[in-house]
CHARMM-style PDB file with segment names, atoms N, HN, CA, C and O in Angstrom:
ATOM      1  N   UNK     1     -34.807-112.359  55.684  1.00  0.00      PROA
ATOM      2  CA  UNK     1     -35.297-111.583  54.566  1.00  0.00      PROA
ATOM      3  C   UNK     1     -36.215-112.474  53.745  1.00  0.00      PROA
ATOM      4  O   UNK     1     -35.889-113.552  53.249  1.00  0.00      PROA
ATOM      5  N   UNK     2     -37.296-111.939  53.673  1.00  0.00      PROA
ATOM      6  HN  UNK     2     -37.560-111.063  54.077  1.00  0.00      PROA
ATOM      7  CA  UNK     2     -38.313-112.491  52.638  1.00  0.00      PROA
ATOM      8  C   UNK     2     -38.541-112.066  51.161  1.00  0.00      PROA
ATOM      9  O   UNK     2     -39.577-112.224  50.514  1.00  0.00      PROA
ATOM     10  N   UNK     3     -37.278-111.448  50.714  1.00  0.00      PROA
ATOM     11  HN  UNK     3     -36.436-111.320  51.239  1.00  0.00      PROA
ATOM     12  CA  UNK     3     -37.333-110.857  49.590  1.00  0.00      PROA
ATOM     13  C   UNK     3     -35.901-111.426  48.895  1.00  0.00      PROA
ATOM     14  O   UNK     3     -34.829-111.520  49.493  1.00  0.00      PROA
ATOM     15  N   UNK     4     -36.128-111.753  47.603  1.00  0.00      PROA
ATOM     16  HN  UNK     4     -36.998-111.677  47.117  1.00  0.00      PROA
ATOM     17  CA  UNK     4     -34.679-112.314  46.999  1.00  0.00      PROA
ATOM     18  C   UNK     4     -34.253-111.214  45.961  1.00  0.00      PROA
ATOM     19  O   UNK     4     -33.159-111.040  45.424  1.00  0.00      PROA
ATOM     20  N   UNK     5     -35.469-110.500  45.827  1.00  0.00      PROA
ATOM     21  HN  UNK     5     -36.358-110.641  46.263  1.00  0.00      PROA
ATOM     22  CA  UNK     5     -34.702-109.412  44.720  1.00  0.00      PROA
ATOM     23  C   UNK     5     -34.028-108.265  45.018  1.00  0.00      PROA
ATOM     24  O   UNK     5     -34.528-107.364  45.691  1.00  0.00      PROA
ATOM     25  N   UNK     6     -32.563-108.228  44.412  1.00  0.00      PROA
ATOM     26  HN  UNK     6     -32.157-108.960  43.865  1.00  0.00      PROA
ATOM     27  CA  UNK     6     -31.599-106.954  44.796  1.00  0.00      PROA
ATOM     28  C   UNK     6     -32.406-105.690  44.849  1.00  0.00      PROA
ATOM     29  O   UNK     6     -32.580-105.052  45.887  1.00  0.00      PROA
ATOM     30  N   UNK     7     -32.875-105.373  43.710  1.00  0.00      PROA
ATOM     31  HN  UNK     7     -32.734-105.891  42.867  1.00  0.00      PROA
ATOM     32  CA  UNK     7     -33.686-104.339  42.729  1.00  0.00      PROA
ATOM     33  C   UNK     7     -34.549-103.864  43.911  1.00  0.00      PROA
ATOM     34  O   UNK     7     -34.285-102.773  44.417  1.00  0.00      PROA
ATOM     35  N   UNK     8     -35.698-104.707  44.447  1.00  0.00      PROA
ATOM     36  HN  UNK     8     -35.912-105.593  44.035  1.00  0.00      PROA
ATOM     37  CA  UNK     8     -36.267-104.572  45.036  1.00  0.00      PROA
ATOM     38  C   UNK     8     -36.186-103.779  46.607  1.00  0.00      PROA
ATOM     39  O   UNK     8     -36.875-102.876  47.083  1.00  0.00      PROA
ATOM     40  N   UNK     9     -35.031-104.551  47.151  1.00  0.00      PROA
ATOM     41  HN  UNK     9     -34.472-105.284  46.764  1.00  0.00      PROA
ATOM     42  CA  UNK     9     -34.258-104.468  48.382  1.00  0.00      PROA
ATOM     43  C   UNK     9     -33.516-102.804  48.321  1.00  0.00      PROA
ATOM     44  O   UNK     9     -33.239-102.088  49.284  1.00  0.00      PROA
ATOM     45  N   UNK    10     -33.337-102.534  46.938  1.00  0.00      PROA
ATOM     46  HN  UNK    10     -33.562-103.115  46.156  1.00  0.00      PROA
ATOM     47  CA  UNK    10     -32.656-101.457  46.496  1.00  0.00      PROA
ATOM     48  C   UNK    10     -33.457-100.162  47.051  1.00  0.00      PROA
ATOM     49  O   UNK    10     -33.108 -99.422  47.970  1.00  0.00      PROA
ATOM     50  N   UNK    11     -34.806-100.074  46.123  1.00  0.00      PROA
ATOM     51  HN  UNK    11     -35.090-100.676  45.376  1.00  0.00      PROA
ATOM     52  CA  UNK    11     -35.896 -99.616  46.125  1.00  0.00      PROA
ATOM     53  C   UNK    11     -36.591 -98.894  47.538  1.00  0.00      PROA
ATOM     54  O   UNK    11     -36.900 -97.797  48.002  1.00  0.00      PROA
ATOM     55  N   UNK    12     -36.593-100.167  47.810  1.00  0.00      PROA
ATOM     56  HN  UNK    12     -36.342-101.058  47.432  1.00  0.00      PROA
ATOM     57  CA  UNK    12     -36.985-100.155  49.143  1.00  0.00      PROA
ATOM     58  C   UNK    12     -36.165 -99.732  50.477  1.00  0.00      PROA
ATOM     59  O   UNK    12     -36.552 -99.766  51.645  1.00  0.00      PROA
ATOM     60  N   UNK    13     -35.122 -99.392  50.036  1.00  0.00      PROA
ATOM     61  HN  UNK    13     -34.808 -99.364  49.087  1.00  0.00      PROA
ATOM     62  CA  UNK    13     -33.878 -98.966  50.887  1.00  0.00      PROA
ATOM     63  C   UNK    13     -34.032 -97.484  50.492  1.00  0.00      PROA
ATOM     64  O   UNK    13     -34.039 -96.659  51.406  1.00  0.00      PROA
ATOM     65  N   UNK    14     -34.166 -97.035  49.118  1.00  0.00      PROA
ATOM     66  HN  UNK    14     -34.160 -97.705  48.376  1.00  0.00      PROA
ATOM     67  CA  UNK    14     -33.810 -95.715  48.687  1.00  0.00      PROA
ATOM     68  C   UNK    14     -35.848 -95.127  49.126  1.00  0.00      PROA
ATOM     69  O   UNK    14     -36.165 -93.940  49.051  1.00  0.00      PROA
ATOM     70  N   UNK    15     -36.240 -95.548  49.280  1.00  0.00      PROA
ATOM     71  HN  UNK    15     -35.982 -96.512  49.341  1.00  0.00      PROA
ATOM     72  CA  UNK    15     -37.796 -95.031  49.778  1.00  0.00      PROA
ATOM     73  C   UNK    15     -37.621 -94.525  51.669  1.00  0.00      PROA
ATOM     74  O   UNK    15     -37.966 -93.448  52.155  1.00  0.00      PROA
ATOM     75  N   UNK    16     -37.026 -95.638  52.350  1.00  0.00      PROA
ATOM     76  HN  UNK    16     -36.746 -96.513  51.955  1.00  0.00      PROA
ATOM     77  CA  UNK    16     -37.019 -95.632  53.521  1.00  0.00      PROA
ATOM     78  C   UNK    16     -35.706 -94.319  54.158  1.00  0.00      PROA
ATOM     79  O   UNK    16     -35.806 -93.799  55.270  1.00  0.00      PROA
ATOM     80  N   UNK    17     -34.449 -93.971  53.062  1.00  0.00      PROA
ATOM     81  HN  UNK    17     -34.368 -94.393  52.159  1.00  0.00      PROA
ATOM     82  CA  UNK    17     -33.894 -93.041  53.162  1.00  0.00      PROA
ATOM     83  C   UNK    17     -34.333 -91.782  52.480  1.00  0.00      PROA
ATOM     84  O   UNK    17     -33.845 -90.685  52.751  1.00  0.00      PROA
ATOM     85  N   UNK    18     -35.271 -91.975  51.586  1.00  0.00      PROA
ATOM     86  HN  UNK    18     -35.667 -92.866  51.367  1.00  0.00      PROA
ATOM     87  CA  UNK    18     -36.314 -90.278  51.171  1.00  0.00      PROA
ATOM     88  C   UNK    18     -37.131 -89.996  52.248  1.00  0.00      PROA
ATOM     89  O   UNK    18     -36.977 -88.914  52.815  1.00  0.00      PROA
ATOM     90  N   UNK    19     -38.302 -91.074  52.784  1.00  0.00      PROA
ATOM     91  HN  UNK    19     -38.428 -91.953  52.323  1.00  0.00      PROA
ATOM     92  CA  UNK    19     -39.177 -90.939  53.776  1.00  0.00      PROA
ATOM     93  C   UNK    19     -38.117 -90.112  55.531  1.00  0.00      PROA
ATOM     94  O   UNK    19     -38.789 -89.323  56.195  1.00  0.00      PROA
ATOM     95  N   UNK    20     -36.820 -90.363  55.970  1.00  0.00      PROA
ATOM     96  HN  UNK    20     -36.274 -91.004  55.430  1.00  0.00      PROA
ATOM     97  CA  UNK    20     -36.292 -90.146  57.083  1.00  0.00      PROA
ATOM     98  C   UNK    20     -36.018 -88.905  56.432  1.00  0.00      PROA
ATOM     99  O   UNK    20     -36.834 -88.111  56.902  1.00  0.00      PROA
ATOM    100  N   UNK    21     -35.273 -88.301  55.567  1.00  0.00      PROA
ATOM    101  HN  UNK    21     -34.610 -88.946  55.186  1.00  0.00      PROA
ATOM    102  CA  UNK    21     -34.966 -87.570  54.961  1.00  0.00      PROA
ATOM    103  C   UNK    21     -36.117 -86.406  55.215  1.00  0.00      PROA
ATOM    104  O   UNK    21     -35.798 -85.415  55.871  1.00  0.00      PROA
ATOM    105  N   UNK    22     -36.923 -86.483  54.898  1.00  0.00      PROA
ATOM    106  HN  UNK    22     -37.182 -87.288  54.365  1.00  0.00      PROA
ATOM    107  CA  UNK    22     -38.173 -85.599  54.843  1.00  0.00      PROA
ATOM    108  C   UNK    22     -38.351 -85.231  56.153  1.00  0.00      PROA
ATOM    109  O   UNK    22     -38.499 -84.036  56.411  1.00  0.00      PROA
ATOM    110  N   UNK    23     -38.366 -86.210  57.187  1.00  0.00      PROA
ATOM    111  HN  UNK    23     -38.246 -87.180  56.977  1.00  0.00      PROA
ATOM    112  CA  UNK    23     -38.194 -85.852  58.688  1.00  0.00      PROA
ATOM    113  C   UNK    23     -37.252 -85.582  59.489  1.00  0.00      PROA
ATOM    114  O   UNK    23     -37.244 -85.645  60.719  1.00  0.00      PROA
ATOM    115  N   UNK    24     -35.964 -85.093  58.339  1.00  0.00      PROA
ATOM    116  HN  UNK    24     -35.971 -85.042  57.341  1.00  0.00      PROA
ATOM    117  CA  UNK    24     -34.898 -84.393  58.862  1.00  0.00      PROA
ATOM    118  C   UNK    24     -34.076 -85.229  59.232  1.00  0.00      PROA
ATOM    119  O   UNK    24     -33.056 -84.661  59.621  1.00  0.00      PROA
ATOM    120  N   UNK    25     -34.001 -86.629  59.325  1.00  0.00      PROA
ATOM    121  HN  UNK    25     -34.829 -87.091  59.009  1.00  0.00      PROA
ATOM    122  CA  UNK    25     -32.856 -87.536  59.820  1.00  0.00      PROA
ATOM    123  C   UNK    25     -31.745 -88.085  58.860  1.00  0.00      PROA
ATOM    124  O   UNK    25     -31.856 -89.116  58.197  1.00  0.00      PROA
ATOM    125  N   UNK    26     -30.633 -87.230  58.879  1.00  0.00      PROA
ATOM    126  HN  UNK    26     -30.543 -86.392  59.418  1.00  0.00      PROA
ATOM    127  CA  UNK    26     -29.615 -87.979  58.057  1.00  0.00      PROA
ATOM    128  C   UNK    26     -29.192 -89.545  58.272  1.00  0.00      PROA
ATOM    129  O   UNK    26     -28.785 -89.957  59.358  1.00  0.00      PROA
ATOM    130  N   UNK    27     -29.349 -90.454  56.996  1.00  0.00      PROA
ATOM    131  HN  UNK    27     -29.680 -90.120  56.114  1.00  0.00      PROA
ATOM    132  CA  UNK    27     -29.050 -91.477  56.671  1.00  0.00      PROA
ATOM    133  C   UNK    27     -26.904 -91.789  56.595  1.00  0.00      PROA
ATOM    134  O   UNK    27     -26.047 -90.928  56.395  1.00  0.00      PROA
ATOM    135  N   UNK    28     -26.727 -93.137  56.817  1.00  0.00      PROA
ATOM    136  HN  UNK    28     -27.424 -93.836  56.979  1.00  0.00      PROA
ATOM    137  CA  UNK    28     -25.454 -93.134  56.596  1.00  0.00      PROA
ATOM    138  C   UNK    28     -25.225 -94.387  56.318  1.00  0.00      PROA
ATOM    139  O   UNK    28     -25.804 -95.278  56.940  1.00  0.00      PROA
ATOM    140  N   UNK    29     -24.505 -94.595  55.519  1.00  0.00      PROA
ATOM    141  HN  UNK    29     -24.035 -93.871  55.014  1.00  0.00      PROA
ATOM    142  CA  UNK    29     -24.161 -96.588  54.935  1.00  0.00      PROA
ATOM    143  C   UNK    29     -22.995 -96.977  54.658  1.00  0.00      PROA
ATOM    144  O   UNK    29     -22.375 -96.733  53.623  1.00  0.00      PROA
ATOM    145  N   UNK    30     -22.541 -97.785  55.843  1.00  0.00      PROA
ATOM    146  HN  UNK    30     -23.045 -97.983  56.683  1.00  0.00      PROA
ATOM    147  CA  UNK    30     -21.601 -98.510  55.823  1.00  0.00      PROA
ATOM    148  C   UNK    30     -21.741-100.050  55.559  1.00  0.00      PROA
ATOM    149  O   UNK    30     -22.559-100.734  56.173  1.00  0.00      PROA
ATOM    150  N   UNK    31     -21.001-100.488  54.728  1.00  0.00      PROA
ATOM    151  HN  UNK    31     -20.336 -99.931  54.229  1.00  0.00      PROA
ATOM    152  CA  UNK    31     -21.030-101.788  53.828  1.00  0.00      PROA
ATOM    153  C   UNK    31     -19.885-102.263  53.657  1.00  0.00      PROA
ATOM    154  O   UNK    31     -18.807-101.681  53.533  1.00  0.00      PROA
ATOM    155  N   UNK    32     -20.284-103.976  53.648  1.00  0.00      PROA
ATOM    156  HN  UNK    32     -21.159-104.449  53.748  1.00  0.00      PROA
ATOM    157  CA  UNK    32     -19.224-104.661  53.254  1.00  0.00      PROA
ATOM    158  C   UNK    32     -19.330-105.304  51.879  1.00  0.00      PROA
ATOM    159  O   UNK    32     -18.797-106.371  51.575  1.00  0.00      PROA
ATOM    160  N   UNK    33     -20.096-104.521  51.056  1.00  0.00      PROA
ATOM    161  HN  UNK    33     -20.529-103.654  51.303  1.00  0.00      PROA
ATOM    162  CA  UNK    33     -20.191-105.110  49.854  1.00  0.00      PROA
ATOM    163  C   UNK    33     -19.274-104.640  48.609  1.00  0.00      PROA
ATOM    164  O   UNK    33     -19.610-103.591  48.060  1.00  0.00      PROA
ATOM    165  N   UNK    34     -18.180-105.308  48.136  1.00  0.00      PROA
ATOM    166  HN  UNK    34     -17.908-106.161  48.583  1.00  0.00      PROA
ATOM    167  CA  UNK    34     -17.315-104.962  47.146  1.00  0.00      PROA
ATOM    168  C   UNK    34     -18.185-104.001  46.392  1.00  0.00      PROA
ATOM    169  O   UNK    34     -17.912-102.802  46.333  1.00  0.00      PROA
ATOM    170  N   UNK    35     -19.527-104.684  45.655  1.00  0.00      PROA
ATOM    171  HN  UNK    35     -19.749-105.658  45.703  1.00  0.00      PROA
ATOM    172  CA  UNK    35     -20.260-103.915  44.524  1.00  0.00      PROA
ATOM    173  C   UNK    35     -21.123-102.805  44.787  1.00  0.00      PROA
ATOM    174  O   UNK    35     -21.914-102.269  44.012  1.00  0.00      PROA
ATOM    175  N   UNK    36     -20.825-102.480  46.191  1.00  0.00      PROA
ATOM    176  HN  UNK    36     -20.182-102.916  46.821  1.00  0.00      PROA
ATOM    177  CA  UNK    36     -22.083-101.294  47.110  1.00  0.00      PROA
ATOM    178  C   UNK    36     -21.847 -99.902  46.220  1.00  0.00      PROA
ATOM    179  O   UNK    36     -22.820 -99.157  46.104  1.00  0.00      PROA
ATOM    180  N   UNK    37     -20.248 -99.426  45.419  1.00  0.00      PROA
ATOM    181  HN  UNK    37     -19.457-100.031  45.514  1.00  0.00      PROA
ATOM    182  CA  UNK    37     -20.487 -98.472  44.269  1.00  0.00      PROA
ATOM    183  C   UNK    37     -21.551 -98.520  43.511  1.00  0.00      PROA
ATOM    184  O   UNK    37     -22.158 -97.449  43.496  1.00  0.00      PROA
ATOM    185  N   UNK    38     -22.062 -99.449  42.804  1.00  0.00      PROA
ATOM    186  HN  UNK    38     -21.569-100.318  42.817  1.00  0.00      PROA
ATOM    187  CA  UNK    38     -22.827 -99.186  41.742  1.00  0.00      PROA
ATOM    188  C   UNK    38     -24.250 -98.860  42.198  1.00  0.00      PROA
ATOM    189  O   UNK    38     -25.138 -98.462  41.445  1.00  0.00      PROA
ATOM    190  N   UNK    39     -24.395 -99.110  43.762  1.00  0.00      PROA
ATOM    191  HN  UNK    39     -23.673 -99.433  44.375  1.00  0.00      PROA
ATOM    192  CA  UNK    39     -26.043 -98.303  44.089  1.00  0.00      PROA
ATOM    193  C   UNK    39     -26.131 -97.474  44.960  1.00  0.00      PROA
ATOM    194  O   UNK    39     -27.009 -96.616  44.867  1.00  0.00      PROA
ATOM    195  N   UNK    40     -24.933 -97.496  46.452  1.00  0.00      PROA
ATOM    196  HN  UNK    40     -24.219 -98.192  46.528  1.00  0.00      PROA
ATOM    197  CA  UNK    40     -25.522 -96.935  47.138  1.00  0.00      PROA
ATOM    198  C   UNK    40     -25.250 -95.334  47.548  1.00  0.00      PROA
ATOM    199  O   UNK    40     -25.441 -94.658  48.559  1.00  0.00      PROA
ATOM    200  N   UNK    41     -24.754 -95.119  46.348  1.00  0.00      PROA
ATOM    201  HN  UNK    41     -24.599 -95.669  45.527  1.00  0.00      PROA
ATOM    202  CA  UNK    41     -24.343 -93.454  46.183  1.00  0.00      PROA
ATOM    203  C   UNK    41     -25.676 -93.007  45.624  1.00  0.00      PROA
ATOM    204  O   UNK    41     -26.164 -91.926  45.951  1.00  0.00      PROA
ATOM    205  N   UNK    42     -26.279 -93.858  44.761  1.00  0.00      PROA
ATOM    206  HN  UNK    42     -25.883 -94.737  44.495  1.00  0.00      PROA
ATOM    207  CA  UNK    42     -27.928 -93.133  44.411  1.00  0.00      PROA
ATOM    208  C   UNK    42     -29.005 -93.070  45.256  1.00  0.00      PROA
ATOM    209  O   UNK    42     -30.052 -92.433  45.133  1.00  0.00      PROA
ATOM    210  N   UNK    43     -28.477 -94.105  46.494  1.00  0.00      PROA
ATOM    211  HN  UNK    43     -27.626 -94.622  46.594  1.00  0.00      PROA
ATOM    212  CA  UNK    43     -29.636 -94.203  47.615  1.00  0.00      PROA
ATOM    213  C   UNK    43     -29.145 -93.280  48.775  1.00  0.00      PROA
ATOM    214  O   UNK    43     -29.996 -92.664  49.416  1.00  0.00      PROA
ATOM    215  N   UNK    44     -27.139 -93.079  49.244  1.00  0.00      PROA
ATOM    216  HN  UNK    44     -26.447 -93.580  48.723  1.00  0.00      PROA
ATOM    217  CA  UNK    44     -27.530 -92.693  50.280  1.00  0.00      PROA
ATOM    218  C   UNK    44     -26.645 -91.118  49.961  1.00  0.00      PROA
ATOM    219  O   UNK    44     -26.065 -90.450  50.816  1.00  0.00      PROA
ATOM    220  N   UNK    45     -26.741 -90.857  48.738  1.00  0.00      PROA
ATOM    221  HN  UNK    45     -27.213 -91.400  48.043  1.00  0.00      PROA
ATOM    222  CA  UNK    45     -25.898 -90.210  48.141  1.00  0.00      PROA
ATOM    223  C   UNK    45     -24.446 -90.196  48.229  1.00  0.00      PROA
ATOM    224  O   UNK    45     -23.885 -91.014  48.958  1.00  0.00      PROA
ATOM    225  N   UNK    46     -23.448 -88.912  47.215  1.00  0.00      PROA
ATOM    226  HN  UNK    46     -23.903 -88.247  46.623  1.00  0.00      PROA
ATOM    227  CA  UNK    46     -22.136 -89.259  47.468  1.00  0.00      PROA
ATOM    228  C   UNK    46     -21.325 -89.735  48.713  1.00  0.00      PROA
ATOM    229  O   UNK    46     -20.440 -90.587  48.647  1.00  0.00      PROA
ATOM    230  N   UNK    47     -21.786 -88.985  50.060  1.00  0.00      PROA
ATOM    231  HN  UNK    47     -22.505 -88.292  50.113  1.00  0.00      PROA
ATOM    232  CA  UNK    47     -21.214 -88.211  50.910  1.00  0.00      PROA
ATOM    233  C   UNK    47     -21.317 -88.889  52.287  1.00  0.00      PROA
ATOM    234  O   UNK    47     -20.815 -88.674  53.390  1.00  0.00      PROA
ATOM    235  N   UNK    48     -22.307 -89.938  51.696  1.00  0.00      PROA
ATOM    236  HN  UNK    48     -22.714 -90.113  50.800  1.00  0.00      PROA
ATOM    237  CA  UNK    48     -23.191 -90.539  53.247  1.00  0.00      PROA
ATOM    238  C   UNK    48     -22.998 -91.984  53.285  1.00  0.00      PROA
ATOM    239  O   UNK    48     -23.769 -92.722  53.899  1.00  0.00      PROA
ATOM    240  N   UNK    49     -21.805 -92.469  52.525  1.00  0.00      PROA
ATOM    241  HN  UNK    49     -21.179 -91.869  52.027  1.00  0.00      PROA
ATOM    242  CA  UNK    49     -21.509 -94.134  52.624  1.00  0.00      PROA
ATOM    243  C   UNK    49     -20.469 -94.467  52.275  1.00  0.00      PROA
ATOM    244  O   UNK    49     -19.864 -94.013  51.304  1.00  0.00      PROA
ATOM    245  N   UNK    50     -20.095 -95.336  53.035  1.00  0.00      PROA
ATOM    246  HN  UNK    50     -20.586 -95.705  53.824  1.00  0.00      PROA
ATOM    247  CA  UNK    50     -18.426 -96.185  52.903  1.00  0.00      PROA
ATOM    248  C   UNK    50     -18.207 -97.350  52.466  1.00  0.00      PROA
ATOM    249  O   UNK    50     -19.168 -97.909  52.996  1.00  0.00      PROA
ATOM    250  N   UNK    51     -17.733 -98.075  51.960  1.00  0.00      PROA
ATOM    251  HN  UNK    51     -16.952 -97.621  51.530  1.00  0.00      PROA
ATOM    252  CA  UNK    51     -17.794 -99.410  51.611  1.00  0.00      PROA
ATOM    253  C   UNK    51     -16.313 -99.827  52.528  1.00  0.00      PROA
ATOM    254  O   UNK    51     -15.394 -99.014  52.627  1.00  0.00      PROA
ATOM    255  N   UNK    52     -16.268-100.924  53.030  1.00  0.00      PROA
ATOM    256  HN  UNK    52     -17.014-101.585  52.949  1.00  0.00      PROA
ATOM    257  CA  UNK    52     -15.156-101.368  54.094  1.00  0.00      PROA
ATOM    258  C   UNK    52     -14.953-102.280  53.757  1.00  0.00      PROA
ATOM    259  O   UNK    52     -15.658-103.289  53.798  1.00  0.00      PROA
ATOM    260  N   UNK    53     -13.285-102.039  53.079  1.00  0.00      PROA
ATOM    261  HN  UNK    53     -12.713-101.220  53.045  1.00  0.00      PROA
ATOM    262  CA  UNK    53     -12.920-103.665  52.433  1.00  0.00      PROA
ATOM    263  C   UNK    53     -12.586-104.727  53.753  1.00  0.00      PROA
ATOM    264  O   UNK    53     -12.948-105.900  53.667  1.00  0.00      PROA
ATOM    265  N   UNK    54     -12.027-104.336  54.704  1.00  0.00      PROA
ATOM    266  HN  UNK    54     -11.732-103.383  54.773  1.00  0.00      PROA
ATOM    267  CA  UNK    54     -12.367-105.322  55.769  1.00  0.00      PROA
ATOM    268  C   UNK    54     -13.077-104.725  56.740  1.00  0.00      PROA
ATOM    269  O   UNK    54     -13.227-103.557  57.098  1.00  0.00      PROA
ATOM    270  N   UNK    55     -13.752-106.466  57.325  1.00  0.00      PROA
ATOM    271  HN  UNK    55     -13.629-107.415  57.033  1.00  0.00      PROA
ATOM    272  CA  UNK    55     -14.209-106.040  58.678  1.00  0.00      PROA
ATOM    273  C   UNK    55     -13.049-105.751  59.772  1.00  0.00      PROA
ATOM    274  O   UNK    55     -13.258-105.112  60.803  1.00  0.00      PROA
ATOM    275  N   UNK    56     -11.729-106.338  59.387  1.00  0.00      PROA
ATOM    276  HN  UNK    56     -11.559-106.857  58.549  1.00  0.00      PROA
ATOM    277  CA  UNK    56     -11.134-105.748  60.482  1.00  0.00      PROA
ATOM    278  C   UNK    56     -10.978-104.400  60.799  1.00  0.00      PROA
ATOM    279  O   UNK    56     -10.969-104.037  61.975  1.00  0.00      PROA
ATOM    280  N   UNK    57     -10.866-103.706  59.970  1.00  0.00      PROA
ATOM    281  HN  UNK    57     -10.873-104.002  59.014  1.00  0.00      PROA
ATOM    282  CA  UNK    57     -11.001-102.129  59.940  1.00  0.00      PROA
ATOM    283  C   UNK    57     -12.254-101.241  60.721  1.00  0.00      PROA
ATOM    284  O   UNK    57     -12.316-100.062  61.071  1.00  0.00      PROA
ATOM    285  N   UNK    58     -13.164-102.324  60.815  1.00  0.00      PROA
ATOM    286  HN  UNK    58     -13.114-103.282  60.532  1.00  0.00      PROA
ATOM    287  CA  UNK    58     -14.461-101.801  61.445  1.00  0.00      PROA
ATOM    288  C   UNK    58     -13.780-100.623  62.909  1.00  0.00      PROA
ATOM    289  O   UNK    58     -13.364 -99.491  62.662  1.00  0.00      PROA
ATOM    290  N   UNK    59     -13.791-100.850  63.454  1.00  0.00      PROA
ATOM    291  HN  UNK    59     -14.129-101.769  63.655  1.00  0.00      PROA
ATOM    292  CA  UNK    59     -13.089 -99.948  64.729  1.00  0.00      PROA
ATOM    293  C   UNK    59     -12.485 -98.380  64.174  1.00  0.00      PROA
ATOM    294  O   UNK    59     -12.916 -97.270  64.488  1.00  0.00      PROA
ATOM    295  N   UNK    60     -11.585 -98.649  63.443  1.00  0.00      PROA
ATOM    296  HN  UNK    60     -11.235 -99.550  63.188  1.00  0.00      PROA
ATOM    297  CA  UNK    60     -10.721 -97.722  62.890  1.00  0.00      PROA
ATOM    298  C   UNK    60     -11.594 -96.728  62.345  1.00  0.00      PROA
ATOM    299  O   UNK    60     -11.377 -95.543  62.597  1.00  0.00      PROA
ATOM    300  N   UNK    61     -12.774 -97.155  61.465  1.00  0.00      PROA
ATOM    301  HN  UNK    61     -12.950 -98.117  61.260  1.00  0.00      PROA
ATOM    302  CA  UNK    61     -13.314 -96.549  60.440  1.00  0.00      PROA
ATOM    303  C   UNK    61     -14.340 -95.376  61.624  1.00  0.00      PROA
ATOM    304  O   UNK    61     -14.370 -94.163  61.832  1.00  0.00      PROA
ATOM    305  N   UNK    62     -15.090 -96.644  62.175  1.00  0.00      PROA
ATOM    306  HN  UNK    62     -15.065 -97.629  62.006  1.00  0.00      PROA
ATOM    307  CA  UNK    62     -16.327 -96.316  63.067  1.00  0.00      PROA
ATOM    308  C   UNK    62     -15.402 -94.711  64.054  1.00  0.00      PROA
ATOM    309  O   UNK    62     -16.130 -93.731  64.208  1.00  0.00      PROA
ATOM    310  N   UNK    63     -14.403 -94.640  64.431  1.00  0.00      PROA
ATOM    311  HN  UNK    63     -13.812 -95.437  64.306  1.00  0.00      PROA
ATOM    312  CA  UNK    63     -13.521 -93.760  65.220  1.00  0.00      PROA
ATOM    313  C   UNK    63     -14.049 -92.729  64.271  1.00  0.00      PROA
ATOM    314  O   UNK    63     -14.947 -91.960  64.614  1.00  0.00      PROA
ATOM    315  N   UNK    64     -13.506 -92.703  63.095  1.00  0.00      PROA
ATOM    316  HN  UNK    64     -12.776 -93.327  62.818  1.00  0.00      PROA
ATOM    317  CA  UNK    64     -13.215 -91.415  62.213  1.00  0.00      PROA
ATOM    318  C   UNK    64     -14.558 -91.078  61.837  1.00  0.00      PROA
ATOM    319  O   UNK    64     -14.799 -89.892  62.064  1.00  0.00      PROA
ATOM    320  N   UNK    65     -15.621 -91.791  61.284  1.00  0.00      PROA
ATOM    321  HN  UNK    65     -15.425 -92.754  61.100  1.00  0.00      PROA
ATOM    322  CA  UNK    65     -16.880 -91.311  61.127  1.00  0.00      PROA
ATOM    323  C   UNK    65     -17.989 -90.802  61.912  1.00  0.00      PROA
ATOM    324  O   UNK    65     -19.015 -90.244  61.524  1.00  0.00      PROA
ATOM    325  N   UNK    66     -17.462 -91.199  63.515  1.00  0.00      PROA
ATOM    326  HN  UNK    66     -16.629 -91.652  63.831  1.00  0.00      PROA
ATOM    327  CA  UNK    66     -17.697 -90.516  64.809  1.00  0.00      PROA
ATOM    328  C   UNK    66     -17.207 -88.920  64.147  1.00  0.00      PROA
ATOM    329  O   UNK    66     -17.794 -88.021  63.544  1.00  0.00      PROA
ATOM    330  N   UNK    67     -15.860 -89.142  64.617  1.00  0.00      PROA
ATOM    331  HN  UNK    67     -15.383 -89.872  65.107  1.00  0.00      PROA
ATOM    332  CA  UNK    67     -15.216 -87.291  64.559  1.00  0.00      PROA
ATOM    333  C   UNK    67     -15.551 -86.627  63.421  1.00  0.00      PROA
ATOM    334  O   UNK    67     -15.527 -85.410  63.232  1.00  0.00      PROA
ATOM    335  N   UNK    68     -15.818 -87.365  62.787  1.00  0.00      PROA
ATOM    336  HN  UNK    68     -15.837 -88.353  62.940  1.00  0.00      PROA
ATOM    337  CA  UNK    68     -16.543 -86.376  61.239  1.00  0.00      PROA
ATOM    338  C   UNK    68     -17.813 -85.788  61.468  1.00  0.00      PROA
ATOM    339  O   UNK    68     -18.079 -84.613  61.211  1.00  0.00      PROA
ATOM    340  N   UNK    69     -18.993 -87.040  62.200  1.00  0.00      PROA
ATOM    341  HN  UNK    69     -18.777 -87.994  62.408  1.00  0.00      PROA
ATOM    342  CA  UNK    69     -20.033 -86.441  62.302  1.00  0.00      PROA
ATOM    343  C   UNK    69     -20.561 -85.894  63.032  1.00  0.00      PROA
ATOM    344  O   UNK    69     -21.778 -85.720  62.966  1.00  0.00      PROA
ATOM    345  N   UNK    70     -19.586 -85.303  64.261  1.00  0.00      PROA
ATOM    346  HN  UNK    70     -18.598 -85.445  64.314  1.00  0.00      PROA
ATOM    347  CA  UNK    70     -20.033 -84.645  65.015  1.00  0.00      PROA
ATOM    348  C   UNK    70     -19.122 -83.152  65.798  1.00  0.00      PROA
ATOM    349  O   UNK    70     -19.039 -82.584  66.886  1.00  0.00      PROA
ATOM    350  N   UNK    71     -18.610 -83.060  64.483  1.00  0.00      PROA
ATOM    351  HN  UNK    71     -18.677 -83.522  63.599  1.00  0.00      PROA
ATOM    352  CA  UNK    71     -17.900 -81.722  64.242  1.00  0.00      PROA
ATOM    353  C   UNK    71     -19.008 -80.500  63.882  1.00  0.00      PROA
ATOM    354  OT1 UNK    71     -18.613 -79.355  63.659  1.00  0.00      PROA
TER     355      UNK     71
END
């Protein structure tokens, strides 16, 4: 990454999920960032991101967000 600013990185995340958006491709965000509440419900809205307090859980999670999204 050639960019150090959050803000920026933010921005630029919430542009690249309006732009797919427009071409019909639902976005989805899974994170391991404790603080991923405070942004990425404005970028990938309520409905479309998880925050994963562990990576061990990765498996478990990835299962269920399969069967969710393709009900």
């Amino acid at each position: 990454m050639d960019v150090r600013d959050p803000q920026y990185l933010r921005q630029d995340t919430k542009k690249a999920v309006e732009e797919l958006a427009r071409q019909g491709i639902q976005t989805f965000c899974l994170t391991l960032d404790p603080y991923a509440d405070e942004y990425v419900s404005r970028i990938f809205g309520h409905k479309y991101y998880l925050i994963l307090d562990q990576v061990s859980r990765l498996p478990e999670k990835l299962a269920t967000l399969y069967i969710g999204m393709t009900k």
